[in-house]
PyMOL Python script that loads the backbone (N, CA, C, O; Angstrom):
from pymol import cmd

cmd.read_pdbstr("""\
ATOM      1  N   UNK A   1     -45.046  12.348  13.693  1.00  0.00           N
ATOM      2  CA  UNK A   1     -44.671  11.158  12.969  1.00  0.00           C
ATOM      3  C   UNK A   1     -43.284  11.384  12.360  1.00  0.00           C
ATOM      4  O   UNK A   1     -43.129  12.430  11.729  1.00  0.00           O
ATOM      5  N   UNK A   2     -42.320  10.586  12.462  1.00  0.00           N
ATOM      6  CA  UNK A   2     -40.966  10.282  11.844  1.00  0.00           C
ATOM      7  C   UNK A   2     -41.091   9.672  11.056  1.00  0.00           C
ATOM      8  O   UNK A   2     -41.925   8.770  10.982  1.00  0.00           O
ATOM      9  N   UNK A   3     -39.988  10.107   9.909  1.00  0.00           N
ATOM     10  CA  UNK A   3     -40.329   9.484   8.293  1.00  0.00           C
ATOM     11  C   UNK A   3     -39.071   8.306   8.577  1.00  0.00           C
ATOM     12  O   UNK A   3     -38.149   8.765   9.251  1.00  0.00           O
ATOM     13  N   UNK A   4     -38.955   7.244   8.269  1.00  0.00           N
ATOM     14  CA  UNK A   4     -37.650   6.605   8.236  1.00  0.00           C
ATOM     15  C   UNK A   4     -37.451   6.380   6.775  1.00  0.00           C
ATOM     16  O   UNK A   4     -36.923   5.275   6.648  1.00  0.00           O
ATOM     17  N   UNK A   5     -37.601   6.822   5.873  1.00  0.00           N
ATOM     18  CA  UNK A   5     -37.119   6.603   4.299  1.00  0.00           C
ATOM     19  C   UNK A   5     -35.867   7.072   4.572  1.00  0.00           C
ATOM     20  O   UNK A   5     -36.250   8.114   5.105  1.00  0.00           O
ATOM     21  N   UNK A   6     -34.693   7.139   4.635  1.00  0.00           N
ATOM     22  CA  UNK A   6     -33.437   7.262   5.204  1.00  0.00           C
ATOM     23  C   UNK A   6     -32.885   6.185   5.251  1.00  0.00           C
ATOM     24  O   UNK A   6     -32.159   5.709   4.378  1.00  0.00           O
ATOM     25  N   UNK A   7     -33.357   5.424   6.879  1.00  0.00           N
ATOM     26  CA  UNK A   7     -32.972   4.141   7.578  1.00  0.00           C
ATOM     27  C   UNK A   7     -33.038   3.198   6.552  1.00  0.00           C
ATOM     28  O   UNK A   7     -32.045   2.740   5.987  1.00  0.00           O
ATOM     29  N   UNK A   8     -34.470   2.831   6.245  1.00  0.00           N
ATOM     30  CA  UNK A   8     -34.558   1.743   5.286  1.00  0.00           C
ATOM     31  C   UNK A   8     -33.578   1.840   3.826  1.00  0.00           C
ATOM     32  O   UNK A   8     -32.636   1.062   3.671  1.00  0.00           O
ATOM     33  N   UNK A   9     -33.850   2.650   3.032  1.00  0.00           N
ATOM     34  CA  UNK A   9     -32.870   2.772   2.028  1.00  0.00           C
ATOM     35  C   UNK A   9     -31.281   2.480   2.294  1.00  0.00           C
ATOM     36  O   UNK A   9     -30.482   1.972   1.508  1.00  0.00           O
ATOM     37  N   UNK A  10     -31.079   2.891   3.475  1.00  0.00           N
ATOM     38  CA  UNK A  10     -29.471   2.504   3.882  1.00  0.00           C
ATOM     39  C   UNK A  10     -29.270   1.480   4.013  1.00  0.00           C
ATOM     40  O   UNK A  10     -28.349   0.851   3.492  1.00  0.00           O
ATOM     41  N   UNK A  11     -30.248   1.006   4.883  1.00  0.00           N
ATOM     42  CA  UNK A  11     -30.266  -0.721   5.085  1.00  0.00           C
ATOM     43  C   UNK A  11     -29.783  -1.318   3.997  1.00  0.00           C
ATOM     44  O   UNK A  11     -28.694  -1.853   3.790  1.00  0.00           O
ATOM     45  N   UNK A  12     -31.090  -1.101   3.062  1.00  0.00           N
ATOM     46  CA  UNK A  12     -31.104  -1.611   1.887  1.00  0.00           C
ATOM     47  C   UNK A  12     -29.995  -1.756   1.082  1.00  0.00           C
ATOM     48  O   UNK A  12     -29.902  -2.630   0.221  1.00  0.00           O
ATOM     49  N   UNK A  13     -29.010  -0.795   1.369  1.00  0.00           N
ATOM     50  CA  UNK A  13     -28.056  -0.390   0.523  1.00  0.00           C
ATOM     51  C   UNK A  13     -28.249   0.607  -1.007  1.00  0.00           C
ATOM     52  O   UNK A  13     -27.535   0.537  -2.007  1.00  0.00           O
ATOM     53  N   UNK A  14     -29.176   1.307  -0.831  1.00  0.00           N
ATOM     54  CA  UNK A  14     -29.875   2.136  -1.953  1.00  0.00           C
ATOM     55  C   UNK A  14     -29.349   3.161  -1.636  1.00  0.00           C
ATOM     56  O   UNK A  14     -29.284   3.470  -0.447  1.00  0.00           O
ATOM     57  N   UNK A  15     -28.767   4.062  -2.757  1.00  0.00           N
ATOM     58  CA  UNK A  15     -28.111   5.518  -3.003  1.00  0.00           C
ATOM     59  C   UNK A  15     -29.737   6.289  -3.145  1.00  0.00           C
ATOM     60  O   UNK A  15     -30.817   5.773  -3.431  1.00  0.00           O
ATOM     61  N   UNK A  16     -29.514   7.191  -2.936  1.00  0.00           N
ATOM     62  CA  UNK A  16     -30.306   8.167  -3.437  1.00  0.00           C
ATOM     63  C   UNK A  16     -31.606   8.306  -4.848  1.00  0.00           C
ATOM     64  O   UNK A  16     -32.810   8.377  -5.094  1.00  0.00           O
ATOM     65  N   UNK A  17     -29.901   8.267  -5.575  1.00  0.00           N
ATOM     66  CA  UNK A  17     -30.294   8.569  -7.018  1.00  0.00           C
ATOM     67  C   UNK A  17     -30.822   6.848  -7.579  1.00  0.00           C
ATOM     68  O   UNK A  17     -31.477   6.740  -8.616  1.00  0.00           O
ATOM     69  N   UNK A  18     -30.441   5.628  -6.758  1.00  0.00           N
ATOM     70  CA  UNK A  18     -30.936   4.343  -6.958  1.00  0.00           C
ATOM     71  C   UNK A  18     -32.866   4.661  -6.689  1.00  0.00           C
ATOM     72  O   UNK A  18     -33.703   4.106  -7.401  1.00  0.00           O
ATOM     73  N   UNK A  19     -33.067   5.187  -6.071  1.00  0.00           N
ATOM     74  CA  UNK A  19     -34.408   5.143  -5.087  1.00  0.00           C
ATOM     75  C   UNK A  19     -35.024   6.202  -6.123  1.00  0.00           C
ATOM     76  O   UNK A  19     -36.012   6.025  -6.835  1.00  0.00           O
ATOM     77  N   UNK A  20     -34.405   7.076  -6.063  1.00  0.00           N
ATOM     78  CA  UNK A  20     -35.220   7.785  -7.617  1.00  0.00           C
ATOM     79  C   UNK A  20     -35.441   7.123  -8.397  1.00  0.00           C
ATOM     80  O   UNK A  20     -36.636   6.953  -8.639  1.00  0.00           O
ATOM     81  N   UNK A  21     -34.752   6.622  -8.953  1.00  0.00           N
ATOM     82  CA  UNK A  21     -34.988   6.284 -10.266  1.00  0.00           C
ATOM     83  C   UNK A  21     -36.188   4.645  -9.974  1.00  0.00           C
ATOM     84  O   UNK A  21     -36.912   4.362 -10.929  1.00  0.00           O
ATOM     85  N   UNK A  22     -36.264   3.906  -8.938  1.00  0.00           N
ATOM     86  CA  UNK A  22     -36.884   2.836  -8.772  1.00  0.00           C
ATOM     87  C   UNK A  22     -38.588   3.181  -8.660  1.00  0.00           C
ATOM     88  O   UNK A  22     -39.610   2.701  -9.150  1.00  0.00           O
ATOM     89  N   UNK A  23     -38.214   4.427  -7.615  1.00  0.00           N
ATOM     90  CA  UNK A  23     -39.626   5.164  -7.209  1.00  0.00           C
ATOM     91  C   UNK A  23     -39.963   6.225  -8.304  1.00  0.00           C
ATOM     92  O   UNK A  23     -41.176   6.087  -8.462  1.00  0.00           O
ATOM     93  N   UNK A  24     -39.612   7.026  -8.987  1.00  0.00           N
ATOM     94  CA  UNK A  24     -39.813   7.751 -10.066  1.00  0.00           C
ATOM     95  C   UNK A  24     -39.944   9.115  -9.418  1.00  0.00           C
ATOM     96  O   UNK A  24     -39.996  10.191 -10.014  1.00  0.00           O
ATOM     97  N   UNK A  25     -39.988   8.919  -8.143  1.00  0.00           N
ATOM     98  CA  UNK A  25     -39.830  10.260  -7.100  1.00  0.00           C
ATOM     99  C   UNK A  25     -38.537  10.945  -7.099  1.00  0.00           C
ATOM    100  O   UNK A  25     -37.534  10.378  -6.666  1.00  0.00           O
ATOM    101  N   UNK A  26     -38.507  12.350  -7.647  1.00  0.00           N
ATOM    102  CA  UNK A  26     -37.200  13.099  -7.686  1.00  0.00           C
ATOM    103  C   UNK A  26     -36.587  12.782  -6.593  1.00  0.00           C
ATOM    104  O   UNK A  26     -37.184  12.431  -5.576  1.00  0.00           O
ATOM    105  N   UNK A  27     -35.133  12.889  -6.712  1.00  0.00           N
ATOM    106  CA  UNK A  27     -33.538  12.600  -5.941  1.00  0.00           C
ATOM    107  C   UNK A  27     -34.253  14.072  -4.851  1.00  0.00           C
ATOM    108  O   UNK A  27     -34.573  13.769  -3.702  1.00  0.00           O
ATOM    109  N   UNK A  28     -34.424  15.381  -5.250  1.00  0.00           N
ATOM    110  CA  UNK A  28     -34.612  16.223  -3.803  1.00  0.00           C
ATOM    111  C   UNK A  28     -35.753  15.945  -3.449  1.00  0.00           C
ATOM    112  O   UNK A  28     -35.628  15.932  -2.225  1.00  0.00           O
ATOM    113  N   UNK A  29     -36.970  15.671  -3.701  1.00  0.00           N
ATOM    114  CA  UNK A  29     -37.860  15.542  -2.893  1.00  0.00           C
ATOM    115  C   UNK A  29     -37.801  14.084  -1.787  1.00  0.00           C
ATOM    116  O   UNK A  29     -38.489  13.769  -0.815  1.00  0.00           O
ATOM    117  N   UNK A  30     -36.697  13.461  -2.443  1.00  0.00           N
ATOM    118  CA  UNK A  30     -36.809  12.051  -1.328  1.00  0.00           C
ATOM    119  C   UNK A  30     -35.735  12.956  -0.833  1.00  0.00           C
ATOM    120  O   UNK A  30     -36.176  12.850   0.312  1.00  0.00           O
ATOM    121  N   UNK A  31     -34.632  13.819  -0.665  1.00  0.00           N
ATOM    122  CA  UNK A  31     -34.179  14.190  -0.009  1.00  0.00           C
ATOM    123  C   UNK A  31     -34.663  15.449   0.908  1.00  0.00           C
ATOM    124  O   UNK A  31     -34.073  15.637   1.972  1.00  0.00           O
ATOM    125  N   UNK A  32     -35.499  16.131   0.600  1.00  0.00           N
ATOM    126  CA  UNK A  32     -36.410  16.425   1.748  1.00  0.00           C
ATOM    127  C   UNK A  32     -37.682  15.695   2.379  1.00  0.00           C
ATOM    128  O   UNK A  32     -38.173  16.319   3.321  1.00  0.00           O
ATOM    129  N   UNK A  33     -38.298  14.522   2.051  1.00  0.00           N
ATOM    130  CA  UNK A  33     -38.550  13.928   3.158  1.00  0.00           C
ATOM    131  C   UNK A  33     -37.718  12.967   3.951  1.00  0.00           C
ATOM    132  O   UNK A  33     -38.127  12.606   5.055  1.00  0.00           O
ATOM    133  N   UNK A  34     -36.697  12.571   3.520  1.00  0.00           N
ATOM    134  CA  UNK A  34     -35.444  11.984   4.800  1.00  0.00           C
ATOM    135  C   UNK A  34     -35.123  12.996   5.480  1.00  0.00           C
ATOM    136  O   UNK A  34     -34.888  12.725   6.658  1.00  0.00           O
ATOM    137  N   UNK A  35     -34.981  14.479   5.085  1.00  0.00           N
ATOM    138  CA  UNK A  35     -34.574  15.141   6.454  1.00  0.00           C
ATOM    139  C   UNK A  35     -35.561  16.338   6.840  1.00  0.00           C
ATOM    140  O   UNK A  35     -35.250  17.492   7.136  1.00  0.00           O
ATOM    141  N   UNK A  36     -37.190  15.600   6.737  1.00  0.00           N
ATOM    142  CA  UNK A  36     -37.985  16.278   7.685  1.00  0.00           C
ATOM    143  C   UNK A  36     -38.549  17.400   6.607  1.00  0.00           C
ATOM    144  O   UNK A  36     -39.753  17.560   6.805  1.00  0.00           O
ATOM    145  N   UNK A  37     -38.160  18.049   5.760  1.00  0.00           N
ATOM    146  CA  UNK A  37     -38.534  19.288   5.268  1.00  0.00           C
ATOM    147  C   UNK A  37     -39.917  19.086   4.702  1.00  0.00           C
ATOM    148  O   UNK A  37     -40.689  19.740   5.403  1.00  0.00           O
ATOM    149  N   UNK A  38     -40.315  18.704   4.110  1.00  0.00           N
ATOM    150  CA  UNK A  38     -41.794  18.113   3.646  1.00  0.00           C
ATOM    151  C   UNK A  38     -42.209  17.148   3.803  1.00  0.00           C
ATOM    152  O   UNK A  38     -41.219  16.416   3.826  1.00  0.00           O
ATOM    153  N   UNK A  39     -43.343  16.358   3.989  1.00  0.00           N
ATOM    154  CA  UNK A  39     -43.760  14.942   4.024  1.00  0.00           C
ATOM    155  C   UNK A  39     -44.460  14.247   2.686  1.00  0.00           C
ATOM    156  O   UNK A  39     -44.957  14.809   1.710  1.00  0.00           O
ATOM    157  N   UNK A  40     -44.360  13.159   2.910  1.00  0.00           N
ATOM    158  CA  UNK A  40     -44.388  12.736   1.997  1.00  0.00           C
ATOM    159  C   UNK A  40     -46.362  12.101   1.846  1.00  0.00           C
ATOM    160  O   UNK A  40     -46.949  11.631   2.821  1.00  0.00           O
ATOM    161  N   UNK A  41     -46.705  12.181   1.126  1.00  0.00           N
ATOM    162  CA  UNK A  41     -48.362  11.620   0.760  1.00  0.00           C
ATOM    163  C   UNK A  41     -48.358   9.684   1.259  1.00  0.00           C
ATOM    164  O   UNK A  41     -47.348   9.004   1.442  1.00  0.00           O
ATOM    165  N   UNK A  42     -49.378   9.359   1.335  1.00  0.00           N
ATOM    166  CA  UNK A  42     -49.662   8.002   1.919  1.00  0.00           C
ATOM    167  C   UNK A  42     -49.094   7.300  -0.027  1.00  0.00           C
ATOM    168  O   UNK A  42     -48.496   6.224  -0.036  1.00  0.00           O
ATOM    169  N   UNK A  43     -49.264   7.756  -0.920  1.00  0.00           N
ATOM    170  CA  UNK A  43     -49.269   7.210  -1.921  1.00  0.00           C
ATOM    171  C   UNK A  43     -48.131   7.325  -1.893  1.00  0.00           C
ATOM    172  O   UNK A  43     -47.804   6.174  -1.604  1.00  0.00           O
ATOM    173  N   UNK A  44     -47.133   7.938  -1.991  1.00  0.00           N
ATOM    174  CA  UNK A  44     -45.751   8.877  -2.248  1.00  0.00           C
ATOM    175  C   UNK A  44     -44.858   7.405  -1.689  1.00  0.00           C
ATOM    176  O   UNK A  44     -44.006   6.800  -2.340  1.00  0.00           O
ATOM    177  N   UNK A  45     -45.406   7.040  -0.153  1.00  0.00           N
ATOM    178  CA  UNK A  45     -44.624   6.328   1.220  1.00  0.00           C
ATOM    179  C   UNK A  45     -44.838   4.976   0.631  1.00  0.00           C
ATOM    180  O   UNK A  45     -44.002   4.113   0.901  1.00  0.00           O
ATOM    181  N   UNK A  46     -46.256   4.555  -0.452  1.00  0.00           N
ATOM    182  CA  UNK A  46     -46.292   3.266  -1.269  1.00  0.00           C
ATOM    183  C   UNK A  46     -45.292   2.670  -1.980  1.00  0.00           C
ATOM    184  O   UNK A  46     -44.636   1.628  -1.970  1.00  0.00           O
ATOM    185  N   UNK A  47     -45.406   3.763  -2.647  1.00  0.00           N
ATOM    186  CA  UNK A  47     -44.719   3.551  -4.225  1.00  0.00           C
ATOM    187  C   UNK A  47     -43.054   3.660  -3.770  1.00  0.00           C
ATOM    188  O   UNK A  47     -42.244   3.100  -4.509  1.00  0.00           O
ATOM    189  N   UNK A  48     -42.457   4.531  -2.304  1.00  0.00           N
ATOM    190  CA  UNK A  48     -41.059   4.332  -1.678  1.00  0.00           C
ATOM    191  C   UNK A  48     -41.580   2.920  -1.044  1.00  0.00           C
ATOM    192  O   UNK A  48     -40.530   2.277  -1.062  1.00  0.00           O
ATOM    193  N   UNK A  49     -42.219   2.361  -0.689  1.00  0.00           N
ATOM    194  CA  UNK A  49     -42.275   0.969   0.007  1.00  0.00           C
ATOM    195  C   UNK A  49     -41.768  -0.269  -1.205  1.00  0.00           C
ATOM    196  O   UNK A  49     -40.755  -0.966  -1.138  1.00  0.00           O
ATOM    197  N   UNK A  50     -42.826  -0.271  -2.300  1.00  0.00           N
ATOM    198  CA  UNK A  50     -42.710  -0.854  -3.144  1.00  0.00           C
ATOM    199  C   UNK A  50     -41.177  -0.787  -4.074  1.00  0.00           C
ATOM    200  O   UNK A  50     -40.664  -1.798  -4.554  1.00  0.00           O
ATOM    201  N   UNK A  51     -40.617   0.550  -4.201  1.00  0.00           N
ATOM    202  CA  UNK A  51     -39.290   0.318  -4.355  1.00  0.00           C
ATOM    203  C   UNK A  51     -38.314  -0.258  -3.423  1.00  0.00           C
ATOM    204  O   UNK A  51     -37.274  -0.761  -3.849  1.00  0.00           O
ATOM    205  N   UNK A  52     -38.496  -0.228  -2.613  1.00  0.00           N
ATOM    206  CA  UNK A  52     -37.062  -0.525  -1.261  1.00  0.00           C
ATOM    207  C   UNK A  52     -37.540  -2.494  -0.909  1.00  0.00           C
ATOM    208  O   UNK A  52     -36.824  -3.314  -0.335  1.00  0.00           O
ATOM    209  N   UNK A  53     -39.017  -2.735  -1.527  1.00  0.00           N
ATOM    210  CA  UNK A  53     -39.568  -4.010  -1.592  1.00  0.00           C
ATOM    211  C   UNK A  53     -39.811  -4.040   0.514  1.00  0.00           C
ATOM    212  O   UNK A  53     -39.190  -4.825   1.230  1.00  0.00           O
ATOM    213  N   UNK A  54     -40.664  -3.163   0.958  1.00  0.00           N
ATOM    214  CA  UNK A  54     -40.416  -3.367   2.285  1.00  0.00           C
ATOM    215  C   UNK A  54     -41.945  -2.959   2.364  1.00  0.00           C
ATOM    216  O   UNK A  54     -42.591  -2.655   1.361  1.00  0.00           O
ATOM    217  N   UNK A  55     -42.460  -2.981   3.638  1.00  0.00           N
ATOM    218  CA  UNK A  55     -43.945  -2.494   3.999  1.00  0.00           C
ATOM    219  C   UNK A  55     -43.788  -1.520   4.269  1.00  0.00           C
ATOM    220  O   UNK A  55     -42.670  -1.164   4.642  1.00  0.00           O
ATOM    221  N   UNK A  56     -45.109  -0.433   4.184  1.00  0.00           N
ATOM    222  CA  UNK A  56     -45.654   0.580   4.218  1.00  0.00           C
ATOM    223  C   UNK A  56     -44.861   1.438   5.766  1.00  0.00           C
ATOM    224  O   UNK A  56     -44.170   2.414   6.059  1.00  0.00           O
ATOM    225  N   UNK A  57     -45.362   0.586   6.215  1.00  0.00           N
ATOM    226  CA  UNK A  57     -45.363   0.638   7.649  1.00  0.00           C
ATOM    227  C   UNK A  57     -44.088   0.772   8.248  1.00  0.00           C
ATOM    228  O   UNK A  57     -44.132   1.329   9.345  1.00  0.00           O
ATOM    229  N   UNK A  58     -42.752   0.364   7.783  1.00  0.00           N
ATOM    230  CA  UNK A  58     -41.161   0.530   8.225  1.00  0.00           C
ATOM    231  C   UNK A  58     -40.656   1.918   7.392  1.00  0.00           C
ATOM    232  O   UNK A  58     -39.483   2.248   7.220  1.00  0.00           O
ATOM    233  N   UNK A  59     -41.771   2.586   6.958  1.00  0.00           N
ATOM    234  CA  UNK A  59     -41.167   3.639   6.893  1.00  0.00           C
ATOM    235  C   UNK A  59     -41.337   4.952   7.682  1.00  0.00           C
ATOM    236  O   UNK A  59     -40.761   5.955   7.261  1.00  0.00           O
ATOM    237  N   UNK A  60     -41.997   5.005   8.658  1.00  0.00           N
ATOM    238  CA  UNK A  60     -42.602   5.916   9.378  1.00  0.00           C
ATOM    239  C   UNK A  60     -42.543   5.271  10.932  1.00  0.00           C
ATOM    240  O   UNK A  60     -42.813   4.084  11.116  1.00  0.00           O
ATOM    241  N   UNK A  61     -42.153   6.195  12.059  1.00  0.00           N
ATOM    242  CA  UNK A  61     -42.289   5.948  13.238  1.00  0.00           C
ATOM    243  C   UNK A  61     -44.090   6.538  13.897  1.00  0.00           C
ATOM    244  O   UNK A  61     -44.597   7.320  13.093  1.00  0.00           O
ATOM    245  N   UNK A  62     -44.542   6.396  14.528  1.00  0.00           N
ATOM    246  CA  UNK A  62     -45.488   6.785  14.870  1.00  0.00           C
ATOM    247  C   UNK A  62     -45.776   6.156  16.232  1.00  0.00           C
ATOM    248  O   UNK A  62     -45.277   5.064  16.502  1.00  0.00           O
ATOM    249  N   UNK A  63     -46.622   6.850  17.171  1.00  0.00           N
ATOM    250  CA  UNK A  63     -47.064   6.116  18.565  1.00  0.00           C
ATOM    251  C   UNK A  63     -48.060   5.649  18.168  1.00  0.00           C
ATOM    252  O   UNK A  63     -48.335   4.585  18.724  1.00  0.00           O
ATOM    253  N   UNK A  64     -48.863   6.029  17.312  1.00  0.00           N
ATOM    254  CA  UNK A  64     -50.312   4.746  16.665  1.00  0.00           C
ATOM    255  C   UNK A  64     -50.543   4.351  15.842  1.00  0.00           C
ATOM    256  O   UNK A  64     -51.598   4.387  15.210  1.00  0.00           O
ATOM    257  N   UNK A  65     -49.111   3.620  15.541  1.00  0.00           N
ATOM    258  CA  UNK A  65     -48.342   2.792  14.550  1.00  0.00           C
ATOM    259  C   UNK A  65     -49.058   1.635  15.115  1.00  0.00           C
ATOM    260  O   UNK A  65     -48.848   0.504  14.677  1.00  0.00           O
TER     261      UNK A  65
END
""", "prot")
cmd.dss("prot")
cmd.show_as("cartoon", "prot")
cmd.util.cbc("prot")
cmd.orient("prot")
């Protein structure tokens, strides 16, 4: 599974430290799940959904998506 919390935030036009502070999720831990190093919890990928205002679901690639 591919995380796209990256893509979307860019889209969005969201910095980093914007997405922290919206999601309450530290600036490095969203920066190690944008580049793969840890993943992120189904709750974790919510609460980044609910900040970026997008579905669950555009943040992750998957084949049984």
């Amino acid at each position: 599974m591919k995380i796209l919390i990256w893509n979307v935030r860019t889209e969005k036009g969201y910095t980093l430290v914007e997405l922290s502070k919206k999601s309450g999720i530290g600036k490095t831990t969203l920066n190690n799940y944008e580049n793969g190093l840890t993943s992120p919890t189904l709750r974790q990928l919510e609460v980044i959904a609910q900040a970026l205002d997008t579905k669950i679901s555009a943040l992750f690639e998957s084949e049984y998506k």
